[in-house]
C-alpha positions in Angstrom: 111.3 115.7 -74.2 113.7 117.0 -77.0 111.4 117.6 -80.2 112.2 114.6 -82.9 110.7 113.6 -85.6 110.6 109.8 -84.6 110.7 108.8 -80.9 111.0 105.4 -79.6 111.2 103.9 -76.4 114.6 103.5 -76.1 115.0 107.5 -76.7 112.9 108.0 -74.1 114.5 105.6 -71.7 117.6 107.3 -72.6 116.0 110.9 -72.1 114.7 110.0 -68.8 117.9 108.6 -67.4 119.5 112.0 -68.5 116.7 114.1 -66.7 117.2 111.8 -63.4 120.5 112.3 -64.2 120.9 116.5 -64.9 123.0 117.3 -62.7 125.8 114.5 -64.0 128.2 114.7 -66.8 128.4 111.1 -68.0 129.8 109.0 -70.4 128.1 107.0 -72.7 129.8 104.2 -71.5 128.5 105.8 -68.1 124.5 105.9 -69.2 125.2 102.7 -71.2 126.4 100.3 -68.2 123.4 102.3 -66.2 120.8 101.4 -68.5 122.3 97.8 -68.4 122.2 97.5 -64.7 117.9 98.8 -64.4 117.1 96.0 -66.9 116.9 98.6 -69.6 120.1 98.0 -72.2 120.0 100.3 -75.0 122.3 100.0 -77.7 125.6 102.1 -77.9 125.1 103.1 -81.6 121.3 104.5 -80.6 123.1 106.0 -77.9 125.9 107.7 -79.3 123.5 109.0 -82.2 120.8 109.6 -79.6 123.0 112.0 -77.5 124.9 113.3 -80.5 121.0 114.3 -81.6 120.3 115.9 -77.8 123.5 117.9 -78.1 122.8 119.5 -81.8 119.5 120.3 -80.9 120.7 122.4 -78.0 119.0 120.6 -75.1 122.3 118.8 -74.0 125.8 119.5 -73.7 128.8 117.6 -74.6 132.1 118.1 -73.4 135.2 116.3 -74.6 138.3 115.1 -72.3 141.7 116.7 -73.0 142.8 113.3 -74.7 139.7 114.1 -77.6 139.0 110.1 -77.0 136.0 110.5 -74.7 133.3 112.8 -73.6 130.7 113.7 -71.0 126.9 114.6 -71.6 124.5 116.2 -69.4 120.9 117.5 -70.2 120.7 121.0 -70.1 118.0 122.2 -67.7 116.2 124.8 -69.4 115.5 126.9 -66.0 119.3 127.4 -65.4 121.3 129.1 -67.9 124.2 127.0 -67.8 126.3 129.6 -69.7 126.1 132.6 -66.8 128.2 130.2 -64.3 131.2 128.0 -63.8 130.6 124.0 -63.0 132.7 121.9 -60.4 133.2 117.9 -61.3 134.4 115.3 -59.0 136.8 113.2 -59.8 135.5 110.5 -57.7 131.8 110.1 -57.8 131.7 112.3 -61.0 128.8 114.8 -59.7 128.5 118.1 -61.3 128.1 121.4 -59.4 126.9 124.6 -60.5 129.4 127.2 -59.2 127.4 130.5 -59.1 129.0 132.8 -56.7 130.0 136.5 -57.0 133.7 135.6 -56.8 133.9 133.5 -59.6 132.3 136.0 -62.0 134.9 138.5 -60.5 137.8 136.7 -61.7 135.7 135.9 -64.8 135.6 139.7 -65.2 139.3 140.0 -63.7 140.7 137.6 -66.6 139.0 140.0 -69.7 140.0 142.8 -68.3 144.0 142.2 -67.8 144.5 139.6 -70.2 141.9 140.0 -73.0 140.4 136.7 -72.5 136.5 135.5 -72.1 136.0 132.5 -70.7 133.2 130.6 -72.0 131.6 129.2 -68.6 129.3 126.4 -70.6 132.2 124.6 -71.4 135.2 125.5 -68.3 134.7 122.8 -65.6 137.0 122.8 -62.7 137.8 119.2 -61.6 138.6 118.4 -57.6 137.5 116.3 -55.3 133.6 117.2 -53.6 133.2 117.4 -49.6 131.5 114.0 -49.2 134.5 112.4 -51.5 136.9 113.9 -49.6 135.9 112.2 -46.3 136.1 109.0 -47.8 139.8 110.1 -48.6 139.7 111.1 -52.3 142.3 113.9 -51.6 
């Protein structure tokens, strides 16, 4: 678990949601209603200042909507350099993918080259719709 000076339960009800949880970007309303649902409620305030503590400490990430009125967190798994790949969303079901293919690093390098511009791959999601969303018509 993240290294704190005080721990408390609910941090570590919230930190093992967020482990169970890695491969999601979720809201804190997201992790909130979660918590809710197991029997579990935490707090939004602890939460917020919880996740907000996660994210400076470098062992999540945050990533704000276009709008700049919500945001997404997501532990970061310390085995998987988040930063060398891209990462898929779904709009649906809201799973996170880790998009590590040749091709994408190609057009990574493709976009510095002719246009002078590094993309910084631990914070560009692409959203879409996943395969098993899709079925259940989400396109």
């Amino acid at each position: 678990m993240q290294r704190s000076t005080y721990n408390t339960r609910q941090k570590q009800i919230i930190y093992d949601f967020l482990l169970k949880n890695k491969e999601r970007l979720l809201t804190c309303e997201e992790i909130a209603d979660c918590l809710k649902a197991s029997g579990t409620p935490v707090g939004k305030a602890t939460l917020y200042r919880y996740l907000d503590s996660l994210v400076c400490s470098g062992d999540a990430r945050k990533l704000t909507a276009e709008d700049k009125k919500s945001a997404a967190y997501q532990l970061l798994d310390k085995e998987m350099n988040c930063s060398s790949h891209l990462h898929m969303k779904c709009n649906c079901c809201g799973e996170l993918y880790h998009l590590g293919c040749e091709f994408m690093h190609s057009v990574g390098e493709h976009i510095l080259n002719h246009h002078q511009f590094e993309i910084d791959n631990s914070k560009t999601v692409i959203y879409g719709v996943c395969k098993n969303c899709s079925g259940k018509g989400g396109i």
